[in-house]
N, CA, C and O atoms as CSV, one atom per row, in Angstrom:
chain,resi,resn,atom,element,x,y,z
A,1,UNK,N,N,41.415,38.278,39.316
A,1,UNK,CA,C,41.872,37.732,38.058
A,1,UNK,C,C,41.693,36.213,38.086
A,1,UNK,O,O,41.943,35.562,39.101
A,2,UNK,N,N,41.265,35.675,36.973
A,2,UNK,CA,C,41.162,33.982,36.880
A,2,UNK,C,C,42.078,33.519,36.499
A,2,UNK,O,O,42.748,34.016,35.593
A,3,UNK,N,N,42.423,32.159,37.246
A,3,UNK,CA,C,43.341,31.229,36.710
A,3,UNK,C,C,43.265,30.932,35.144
A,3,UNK,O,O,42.318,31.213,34.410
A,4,UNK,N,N,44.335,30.369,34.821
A,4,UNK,CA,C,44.605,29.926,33.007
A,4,UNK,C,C,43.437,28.537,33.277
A,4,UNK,O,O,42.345,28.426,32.720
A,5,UNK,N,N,43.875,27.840,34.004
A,5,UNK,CA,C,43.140,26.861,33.906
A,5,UNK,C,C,41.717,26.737,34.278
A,5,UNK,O,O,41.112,25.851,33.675
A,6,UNK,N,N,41.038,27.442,35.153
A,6,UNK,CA,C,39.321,28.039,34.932
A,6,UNK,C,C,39.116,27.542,33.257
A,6,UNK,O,O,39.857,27.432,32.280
A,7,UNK,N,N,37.303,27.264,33.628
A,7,UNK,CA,C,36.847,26.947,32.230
A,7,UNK,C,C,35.792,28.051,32.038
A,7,UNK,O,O,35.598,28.646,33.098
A,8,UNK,N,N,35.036,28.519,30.992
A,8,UNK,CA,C,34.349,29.476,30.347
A,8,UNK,C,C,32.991,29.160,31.392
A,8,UNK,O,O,32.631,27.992,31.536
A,9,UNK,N,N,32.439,30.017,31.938
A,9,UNK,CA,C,30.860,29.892,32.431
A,9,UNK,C,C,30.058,30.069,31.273
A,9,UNK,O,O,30.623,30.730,30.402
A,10,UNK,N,N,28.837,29.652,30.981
A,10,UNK,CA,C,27.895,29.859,29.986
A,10,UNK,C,C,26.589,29.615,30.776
A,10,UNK,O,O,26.129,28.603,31.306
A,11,UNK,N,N,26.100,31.039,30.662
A,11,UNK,CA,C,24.724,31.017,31.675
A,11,UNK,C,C,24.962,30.255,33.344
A,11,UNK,O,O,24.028,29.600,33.805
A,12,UNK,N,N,25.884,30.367,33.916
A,12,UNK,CA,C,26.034,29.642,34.876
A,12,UNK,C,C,26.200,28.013,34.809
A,12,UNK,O,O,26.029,27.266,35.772
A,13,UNK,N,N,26.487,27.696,33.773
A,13,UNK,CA,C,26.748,26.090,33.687
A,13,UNK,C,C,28.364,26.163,32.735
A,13,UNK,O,O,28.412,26.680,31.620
A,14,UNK,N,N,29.324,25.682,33.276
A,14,UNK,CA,C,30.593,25.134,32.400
A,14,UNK,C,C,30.559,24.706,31.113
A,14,UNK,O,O,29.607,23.964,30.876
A,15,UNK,N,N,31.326,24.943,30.157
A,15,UNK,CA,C,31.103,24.165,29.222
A,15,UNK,C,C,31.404,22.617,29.219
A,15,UNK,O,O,30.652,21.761,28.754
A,16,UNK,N,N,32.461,22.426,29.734
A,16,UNK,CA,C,32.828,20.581,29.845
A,16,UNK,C,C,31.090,20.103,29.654
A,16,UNK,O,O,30.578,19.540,28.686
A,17,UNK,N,N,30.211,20.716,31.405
A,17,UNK,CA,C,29.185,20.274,31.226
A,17,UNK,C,C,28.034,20.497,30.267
A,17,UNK,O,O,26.987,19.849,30.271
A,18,UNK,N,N,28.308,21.367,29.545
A,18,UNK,CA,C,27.353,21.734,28.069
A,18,UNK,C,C,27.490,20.694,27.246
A,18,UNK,O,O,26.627,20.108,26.593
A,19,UNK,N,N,29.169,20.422,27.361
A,19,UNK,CA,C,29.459,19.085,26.292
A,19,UNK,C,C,28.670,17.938,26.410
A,19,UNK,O,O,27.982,17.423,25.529
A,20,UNK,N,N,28.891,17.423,28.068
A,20,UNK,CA,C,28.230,16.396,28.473
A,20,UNK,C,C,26.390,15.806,28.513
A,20,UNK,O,O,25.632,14.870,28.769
A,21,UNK,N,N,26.510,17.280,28.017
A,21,UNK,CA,C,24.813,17.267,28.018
A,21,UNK,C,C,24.741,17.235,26.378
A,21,UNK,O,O,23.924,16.442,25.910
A,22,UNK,N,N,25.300,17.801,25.715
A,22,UNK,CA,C,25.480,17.399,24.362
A,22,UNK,C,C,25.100,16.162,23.738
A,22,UNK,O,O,24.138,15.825,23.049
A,23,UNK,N,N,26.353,15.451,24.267
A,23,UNK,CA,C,26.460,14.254,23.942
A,23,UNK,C,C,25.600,13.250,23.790
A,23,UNK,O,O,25.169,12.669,22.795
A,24,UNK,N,N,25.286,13.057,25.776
A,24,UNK,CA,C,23.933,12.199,26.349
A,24,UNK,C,C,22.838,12.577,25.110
A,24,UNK,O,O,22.195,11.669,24.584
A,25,UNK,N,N,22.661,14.132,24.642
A,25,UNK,CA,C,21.199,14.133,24.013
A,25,UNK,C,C,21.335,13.658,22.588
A,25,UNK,O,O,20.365,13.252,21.948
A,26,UNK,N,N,22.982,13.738,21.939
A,26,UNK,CA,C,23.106,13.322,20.574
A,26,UNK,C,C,23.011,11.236,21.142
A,26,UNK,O,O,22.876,10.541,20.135
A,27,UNK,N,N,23.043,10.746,21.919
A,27,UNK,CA,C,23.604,9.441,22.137
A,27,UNK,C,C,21.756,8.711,22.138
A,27,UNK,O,O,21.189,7.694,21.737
A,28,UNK,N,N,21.390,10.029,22.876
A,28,UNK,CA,C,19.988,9.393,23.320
A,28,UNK,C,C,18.902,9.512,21.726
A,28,UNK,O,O,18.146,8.699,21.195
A,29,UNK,N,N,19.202,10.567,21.463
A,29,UNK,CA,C,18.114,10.722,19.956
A,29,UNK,C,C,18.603,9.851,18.817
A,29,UNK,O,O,17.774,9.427,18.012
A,30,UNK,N,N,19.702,9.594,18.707
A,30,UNK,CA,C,20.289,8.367,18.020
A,30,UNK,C,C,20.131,7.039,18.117
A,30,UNK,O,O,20.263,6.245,17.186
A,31,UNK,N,N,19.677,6.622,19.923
A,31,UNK,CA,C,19.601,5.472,20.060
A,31,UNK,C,C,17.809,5.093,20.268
A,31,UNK,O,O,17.457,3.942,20.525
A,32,UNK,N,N,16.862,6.168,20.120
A,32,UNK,CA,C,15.612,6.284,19.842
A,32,UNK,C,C,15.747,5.940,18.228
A,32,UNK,O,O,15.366,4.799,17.966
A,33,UNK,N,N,16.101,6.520,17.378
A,33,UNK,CA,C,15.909,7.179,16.281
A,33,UNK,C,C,16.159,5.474,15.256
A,33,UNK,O,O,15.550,4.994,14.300
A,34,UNK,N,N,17.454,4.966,16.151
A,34,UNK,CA,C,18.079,3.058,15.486
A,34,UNK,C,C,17.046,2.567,15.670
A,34,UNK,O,O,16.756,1.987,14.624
A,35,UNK,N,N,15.927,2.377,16.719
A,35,UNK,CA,C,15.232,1.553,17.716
A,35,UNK,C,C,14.007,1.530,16.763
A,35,UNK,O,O,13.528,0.544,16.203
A,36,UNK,N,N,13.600,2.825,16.697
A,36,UNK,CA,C,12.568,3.344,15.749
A,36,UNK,C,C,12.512,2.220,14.465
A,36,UNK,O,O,11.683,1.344,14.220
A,37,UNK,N,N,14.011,2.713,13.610
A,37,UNK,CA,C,13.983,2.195,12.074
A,37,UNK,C,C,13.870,0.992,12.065
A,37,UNK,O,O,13.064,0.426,11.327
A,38,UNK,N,N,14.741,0.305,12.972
A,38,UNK,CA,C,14.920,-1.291,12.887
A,38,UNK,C,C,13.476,-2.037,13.462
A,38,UNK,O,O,13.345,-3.259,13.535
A,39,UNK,N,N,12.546,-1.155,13.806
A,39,UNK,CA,C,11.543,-2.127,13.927
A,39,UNK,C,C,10.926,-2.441,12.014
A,39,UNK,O,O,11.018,-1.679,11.051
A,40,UNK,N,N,10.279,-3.971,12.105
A,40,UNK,CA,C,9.458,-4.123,11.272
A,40,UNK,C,C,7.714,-3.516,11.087
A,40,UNK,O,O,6.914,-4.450,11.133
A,41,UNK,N,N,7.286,-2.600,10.958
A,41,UNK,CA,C,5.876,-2.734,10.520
A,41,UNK,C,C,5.030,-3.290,10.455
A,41,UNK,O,O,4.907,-3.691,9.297
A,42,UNK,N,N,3.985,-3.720,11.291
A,42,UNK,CA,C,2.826,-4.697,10.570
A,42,UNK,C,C,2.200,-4.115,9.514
A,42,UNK,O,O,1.764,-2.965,9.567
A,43,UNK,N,N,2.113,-4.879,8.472
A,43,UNK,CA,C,1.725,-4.713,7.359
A,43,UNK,C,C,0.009,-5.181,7.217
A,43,UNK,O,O,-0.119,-6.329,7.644
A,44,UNK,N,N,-1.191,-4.644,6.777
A,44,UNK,CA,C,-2.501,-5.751,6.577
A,44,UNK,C,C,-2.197,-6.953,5.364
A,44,UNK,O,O,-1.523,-6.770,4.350
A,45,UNK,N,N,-2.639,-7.769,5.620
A,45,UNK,CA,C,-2.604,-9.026,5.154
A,45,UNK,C,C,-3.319,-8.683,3.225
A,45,UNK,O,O,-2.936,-9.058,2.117
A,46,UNK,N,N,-4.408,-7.857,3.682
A,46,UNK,CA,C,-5.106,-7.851,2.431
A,46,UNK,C,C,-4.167,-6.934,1.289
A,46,UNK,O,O,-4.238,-7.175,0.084
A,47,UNK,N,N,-3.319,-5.900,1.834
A,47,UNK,CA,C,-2.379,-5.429,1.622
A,47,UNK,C,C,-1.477,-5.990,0.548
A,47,UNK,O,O,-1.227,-5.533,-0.567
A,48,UNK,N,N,-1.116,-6.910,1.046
A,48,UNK,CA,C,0.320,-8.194,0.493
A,48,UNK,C,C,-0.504,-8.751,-0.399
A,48,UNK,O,O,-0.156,-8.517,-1.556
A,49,UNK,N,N,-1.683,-9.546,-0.265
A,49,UNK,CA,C,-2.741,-10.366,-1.233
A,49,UNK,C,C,-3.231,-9.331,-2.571
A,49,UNK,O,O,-3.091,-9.927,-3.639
A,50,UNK,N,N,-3.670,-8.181,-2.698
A,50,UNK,CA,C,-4.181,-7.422,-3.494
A,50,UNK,C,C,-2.725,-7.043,-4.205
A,50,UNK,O,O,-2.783,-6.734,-5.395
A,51,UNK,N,N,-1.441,-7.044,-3.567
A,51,UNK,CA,C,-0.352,-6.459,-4.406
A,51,UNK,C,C,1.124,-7.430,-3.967
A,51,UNK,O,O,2.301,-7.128,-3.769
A,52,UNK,N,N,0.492,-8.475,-3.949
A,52,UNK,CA,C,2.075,-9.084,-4.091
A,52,UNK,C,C,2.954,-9.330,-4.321
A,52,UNK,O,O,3.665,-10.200,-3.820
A,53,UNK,N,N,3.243,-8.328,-5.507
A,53,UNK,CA,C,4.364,-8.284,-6.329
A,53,UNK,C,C,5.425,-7.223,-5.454
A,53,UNK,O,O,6.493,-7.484,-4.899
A,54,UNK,N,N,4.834,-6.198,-5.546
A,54,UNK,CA,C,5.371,-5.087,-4.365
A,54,UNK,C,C,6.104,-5.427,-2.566
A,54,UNK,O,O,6.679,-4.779,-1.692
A,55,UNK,N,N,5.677,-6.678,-2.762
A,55,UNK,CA,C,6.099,-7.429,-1.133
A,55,UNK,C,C,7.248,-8.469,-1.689
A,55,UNK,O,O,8.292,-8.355,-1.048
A,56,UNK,N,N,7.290,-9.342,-2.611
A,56,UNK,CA,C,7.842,-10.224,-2.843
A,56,UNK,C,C,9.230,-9.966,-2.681
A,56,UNK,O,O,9.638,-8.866,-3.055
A,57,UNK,N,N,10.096,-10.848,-2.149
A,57,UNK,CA,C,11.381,-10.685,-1.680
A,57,UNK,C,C,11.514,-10.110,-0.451
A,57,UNK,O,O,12.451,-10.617,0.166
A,58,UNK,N,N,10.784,-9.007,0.316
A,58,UNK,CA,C,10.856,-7.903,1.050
A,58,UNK,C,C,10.627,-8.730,2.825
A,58,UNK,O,O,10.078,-9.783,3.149
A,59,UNK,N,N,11.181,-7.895,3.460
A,59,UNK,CA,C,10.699,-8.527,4.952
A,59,UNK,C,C,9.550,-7.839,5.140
A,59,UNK,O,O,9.520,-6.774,4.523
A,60,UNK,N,N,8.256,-8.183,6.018
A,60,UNK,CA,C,7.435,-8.066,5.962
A,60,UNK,C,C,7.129,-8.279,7.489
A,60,UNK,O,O,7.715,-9.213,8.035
A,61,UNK,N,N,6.131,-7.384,8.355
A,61,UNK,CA,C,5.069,-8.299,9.592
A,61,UNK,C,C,4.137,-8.319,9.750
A,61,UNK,O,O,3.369,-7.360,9.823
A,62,UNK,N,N,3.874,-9.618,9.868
A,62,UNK,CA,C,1.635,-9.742,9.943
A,62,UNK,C,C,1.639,-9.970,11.400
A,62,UNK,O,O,2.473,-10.376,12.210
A,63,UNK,N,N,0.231,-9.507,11.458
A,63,UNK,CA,C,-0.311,-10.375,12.984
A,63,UNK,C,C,-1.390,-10.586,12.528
A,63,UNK,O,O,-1.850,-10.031,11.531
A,64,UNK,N,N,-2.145,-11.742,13.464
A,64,UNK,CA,C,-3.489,-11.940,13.103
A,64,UNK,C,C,-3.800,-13.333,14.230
A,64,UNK,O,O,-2.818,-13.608,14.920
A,65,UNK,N,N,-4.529,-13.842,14.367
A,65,UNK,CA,C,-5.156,-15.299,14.750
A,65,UNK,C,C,-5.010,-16.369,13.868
A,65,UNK,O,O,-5.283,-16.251,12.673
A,66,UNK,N,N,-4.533,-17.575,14.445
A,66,UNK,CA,C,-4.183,-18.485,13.585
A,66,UNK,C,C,-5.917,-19.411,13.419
A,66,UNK,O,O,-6.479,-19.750,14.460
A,67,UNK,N,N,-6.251,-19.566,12.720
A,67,UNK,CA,C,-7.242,-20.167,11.679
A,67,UNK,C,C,-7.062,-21.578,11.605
A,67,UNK,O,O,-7.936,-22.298,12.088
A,68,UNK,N,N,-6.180,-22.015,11.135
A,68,UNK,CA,C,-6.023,-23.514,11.153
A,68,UNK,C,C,-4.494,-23.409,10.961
A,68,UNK,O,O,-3.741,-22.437,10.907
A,69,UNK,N,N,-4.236,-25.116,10.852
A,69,UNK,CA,C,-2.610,-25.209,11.214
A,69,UNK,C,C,-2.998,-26.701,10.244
A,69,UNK,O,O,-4.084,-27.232,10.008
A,70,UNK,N,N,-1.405,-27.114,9.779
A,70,UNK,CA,C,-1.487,-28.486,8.884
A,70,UNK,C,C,-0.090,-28.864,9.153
A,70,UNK,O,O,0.619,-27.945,9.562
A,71,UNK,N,N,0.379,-29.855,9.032
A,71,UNK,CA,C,1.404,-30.236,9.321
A,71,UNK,C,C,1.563,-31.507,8.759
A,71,UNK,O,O,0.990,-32.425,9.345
A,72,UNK,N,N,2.502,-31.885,7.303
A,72,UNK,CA,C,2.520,-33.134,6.560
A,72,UNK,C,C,3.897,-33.561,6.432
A,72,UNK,O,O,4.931,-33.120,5.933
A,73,UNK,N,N,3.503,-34.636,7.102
A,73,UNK,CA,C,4.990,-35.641,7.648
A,73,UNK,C,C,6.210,-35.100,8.535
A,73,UNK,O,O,7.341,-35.585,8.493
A,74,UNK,N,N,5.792,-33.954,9.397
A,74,UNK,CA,C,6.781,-33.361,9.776
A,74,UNK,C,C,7.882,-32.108,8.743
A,74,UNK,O,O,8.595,-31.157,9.061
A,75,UNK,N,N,7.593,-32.617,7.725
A,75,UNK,CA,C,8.136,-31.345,6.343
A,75,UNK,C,C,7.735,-30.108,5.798
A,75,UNK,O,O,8.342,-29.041,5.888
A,76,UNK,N,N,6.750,-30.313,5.270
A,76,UNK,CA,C,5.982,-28.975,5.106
A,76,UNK,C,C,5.202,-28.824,6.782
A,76,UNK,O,O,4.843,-29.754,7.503
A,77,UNK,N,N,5.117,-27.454,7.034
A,77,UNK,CA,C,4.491,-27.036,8.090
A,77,UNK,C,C,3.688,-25.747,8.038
A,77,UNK,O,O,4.407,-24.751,7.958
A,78,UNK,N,N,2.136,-25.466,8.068
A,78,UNK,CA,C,1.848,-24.231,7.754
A,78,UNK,C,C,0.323,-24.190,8.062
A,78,UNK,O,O,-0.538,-25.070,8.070
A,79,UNK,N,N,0.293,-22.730,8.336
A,79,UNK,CA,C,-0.917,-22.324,9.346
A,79,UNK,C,C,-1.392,-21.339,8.823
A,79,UNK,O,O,-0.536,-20.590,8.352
A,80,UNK,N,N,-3.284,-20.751,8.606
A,80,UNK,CA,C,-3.690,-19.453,8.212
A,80,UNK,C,C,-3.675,-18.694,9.112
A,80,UNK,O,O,-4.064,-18.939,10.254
A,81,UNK,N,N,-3.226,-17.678,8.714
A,81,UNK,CA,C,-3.198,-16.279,9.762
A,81,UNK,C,C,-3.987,-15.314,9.465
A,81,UNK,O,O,-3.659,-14.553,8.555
A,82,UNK,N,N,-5.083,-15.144,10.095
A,82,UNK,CA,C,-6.471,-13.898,9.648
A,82,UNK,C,C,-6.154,-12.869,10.005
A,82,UNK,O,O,-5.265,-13.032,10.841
A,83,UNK,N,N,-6.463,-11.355,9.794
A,83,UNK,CA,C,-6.341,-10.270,10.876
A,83,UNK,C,C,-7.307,-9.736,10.041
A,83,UNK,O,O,-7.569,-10.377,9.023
A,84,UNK,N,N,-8.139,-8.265,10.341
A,84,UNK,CA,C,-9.358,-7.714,10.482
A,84,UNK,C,C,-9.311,-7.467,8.319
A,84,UNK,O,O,-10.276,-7.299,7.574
A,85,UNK,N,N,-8.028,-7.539,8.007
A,85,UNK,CA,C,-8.488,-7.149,6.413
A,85,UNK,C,C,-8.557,-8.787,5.579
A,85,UNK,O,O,-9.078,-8.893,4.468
A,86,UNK,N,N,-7.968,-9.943,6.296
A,86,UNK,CA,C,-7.874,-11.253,5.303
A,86,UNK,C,C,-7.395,-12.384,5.740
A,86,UNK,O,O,-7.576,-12.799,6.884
A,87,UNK,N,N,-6.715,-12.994,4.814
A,87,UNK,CA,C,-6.120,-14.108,5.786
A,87,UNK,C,C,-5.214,-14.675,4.872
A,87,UNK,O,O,-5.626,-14.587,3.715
A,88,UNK,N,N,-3.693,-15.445,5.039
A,88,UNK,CA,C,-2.841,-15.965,4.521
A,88,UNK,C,C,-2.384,-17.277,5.029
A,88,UNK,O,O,-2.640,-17.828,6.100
A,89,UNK,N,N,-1.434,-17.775,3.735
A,89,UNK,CA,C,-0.842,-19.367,4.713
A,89,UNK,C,C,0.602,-18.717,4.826
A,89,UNK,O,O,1.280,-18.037,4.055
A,90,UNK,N,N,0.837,-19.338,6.443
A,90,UNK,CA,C,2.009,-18.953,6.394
A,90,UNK,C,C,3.059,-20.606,6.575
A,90,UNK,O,O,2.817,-21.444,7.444
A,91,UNK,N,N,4.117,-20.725,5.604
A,91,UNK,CA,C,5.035,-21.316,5.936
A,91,UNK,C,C,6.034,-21.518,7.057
A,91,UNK,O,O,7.078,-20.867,7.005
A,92,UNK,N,N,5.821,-22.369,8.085
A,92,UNK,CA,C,6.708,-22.628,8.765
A,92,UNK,C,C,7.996,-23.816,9.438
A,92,UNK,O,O,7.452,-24.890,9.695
A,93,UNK,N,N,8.801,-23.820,9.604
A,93,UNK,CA,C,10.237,-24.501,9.873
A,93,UNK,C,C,9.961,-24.674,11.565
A,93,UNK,O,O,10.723,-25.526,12.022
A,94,UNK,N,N,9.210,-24.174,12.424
A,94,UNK,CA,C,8.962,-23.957,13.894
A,94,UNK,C,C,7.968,-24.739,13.988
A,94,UNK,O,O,7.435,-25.214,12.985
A,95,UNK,N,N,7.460,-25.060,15.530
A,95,UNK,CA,C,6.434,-25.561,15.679
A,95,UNK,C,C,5.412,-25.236,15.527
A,95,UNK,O,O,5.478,-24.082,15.950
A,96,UNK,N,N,4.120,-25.429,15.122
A,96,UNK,CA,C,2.930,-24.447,14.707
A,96,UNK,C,C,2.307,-24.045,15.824
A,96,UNK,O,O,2.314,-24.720,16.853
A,97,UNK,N,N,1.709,-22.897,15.707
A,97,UNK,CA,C,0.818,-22.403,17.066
A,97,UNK,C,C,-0.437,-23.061,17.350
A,97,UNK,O,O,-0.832,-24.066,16.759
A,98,UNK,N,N,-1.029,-22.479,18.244
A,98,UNK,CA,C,-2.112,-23.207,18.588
A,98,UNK,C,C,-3.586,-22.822,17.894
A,98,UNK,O,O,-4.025,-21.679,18.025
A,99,UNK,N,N,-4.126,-23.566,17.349
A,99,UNK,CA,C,-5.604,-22.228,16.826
A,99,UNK,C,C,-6.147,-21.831,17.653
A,99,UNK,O,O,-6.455,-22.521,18.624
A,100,UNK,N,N,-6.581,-19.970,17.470
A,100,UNK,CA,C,-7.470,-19.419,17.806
A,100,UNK,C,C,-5.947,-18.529,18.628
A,100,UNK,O,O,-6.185,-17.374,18.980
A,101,UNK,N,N,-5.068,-18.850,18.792
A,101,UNK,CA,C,-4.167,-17.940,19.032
A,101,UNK,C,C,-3.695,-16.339,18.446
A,101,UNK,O,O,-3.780,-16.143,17.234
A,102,UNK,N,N,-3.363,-15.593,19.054
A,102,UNK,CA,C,-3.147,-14.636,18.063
A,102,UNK,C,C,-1.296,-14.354,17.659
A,102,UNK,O,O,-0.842,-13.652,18.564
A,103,UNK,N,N,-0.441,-14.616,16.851
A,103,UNK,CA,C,0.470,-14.303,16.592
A,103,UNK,C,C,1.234,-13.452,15.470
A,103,UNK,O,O,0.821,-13.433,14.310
A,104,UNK,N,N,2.452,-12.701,15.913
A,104,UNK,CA,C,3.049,-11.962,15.160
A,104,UNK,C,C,4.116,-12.809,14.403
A,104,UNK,O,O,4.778,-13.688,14.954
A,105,UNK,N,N,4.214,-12.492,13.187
A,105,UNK,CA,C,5.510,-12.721,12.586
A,105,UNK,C,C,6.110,-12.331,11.382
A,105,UNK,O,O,5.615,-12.351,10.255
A,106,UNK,N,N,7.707,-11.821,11.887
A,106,UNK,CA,C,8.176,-11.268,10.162
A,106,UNK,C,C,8.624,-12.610,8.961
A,106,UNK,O,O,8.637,-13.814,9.216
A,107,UNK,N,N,8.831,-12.205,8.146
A,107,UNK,CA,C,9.299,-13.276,7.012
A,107,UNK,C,C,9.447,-12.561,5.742
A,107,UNK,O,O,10.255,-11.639,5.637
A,108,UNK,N,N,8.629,-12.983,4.675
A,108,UNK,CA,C,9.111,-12.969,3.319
A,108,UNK,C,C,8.190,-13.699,2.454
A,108,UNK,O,O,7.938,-14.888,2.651
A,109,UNK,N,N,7.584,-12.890,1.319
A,109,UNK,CA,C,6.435,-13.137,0.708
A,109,UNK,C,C,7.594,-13.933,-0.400
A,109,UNK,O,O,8.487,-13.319,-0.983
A,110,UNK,N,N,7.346,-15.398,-0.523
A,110,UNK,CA,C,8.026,-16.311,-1.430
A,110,UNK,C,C,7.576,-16.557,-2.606
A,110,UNK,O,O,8.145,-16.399,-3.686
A,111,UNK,N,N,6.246,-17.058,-2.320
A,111,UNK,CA,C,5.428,-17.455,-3.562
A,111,UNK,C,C,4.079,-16.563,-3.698
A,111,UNK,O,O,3.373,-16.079,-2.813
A,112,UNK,N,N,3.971,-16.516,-5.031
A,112,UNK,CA,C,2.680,-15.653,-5.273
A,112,UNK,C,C,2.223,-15.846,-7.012
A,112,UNK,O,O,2.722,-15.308,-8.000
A,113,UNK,N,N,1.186,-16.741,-6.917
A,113,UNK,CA,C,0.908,-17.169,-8.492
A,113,UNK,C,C,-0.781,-17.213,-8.218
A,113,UNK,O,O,-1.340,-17.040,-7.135
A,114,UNK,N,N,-1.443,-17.513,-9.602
A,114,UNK,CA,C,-3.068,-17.292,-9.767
A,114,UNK,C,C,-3.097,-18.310,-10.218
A,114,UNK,O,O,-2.278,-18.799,-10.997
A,115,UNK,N,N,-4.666,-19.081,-9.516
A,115,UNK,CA,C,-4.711,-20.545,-10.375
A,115,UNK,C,C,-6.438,-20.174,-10.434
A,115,UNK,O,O,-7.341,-20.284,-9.606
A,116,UNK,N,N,-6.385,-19.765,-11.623
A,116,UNK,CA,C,-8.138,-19.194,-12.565
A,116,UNK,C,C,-7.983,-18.133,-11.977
A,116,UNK,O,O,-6.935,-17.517,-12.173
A,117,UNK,N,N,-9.086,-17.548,-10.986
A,117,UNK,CA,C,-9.278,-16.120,-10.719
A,117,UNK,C,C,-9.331,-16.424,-9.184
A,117,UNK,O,O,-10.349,-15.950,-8.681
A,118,UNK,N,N,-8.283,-17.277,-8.037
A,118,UNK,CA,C,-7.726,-17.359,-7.327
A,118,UNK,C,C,-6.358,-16.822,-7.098
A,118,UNK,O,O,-5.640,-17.136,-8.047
A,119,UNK,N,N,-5.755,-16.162,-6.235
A,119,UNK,CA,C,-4.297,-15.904,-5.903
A,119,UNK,C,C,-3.996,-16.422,-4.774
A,119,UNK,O,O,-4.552,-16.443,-3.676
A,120,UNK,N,N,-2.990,-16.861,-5.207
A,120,UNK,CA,C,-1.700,-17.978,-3.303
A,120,UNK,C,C,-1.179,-16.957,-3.437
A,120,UNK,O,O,-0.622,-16.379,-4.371
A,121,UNK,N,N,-1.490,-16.647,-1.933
A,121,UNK,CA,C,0.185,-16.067,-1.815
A,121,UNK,C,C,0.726,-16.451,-0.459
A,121,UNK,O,O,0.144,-16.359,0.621
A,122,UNK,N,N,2.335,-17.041,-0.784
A,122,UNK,CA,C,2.271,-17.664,0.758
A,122,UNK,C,C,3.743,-16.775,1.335
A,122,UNK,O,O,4.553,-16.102,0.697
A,123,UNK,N,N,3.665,-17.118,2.833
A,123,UNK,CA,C,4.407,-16.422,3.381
A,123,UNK,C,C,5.204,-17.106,4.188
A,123,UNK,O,O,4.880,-17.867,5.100
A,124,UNK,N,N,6.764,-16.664,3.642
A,124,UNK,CA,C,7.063,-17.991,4.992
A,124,UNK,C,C,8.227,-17.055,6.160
A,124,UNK,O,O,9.053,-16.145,6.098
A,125,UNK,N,N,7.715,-17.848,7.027
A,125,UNK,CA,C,7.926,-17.378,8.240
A,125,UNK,C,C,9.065,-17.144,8.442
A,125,UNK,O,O,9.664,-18.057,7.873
A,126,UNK,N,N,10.152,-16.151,9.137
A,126,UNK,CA,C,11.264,-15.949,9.927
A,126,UNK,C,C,11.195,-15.675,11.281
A,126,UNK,O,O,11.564,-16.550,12.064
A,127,UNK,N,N,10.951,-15.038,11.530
A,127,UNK,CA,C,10.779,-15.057,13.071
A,127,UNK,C,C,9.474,-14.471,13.883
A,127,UNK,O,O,8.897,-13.452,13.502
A,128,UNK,N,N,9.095,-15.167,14.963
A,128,UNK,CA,C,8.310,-14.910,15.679
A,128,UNK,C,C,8.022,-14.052,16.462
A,128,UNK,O,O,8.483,-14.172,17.596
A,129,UNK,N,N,7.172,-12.895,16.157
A,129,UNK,CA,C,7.327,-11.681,17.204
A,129,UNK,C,C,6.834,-11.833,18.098
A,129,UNK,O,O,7.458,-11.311,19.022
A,130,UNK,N,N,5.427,-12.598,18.584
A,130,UNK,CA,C,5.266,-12.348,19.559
A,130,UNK,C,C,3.942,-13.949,19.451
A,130,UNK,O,O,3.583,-14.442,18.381
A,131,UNK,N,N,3.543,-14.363,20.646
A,131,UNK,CA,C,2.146,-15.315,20.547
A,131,UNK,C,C,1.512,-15.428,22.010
A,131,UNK,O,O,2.226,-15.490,23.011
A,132,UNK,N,N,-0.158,-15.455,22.065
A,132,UNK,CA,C,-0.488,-14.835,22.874
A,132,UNK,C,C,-2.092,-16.190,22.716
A,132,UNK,O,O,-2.396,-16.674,21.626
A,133,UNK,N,N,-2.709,-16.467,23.789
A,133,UNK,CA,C,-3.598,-17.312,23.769
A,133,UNK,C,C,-4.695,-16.487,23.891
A,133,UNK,O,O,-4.743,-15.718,24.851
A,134,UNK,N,N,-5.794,-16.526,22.886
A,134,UNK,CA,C,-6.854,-15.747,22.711
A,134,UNK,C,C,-7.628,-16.538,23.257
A,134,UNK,O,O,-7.537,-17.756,23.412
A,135,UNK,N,N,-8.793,-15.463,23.701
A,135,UNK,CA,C,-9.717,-16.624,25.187
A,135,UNK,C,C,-11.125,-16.574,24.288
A,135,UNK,O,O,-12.137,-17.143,24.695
């Protein structure tokens, strides 16, 4: 006869430990699943340029090679960023990268207007995902 206090066998494993295995797998697919959403997307550049209305306001991530860099009086600060579909200016508050570099970054499509049958669209920077010296 079994004690009151014995726990249920299930297939040869306890339940306590069914729980524990439970858990770990609800803790673990949950903490994949956050990791997953909260990343940003790289987005193509030509993407944002052909439909910038659809980006505007929105967080956003490009990567690409920086193209050139400008920097006037220390205030405005801003660099083109190419990748295989285009290329954009991006606004930045940071120090500018180096050209010919390749860097990631999220932000926020600010401005976007047509001057004749030209479109700006600029992007200004929030944070830096990643920068890497292209050889």
């Amino acid at each position: 006869m079994a004690d009151a206090g014995d726990t249920k066998k299930v297939s040869g494993i306890s339940a306590k430990k069914w729980l524990v295995i439970a858990i770990v797998a609800v803790v673990v697919i949950g903490a994949g699943a956050w990791y997953y959403f909260s990343q940003t997307h790289r987005t193509d550049i030509d993407k944002i340029v052909s439909n910038p209305g659809a980006y505007a306001g929105k967080e956003v991530a490009i990567e690409g090679e920086v193209t050139d860099r400008t920097a006037l009086f220390g205030a405005l600060k801003f660099y083109k960023l190419k990748d295989k579909s285009g290329e954009m200016i991006v606004v930045s508050k940071r120090s500018l990268p180096e050209i010919r570099s390749n860097v990631g970054v999220k932000g926020r499509i600010d401005e976007a207007f047509s001057l004749g049958d030209q479109k700006l669209v600029v992007f200004v920077e929030g944070t830096v995902v990643k920068k890497e010296k292209s050889k």
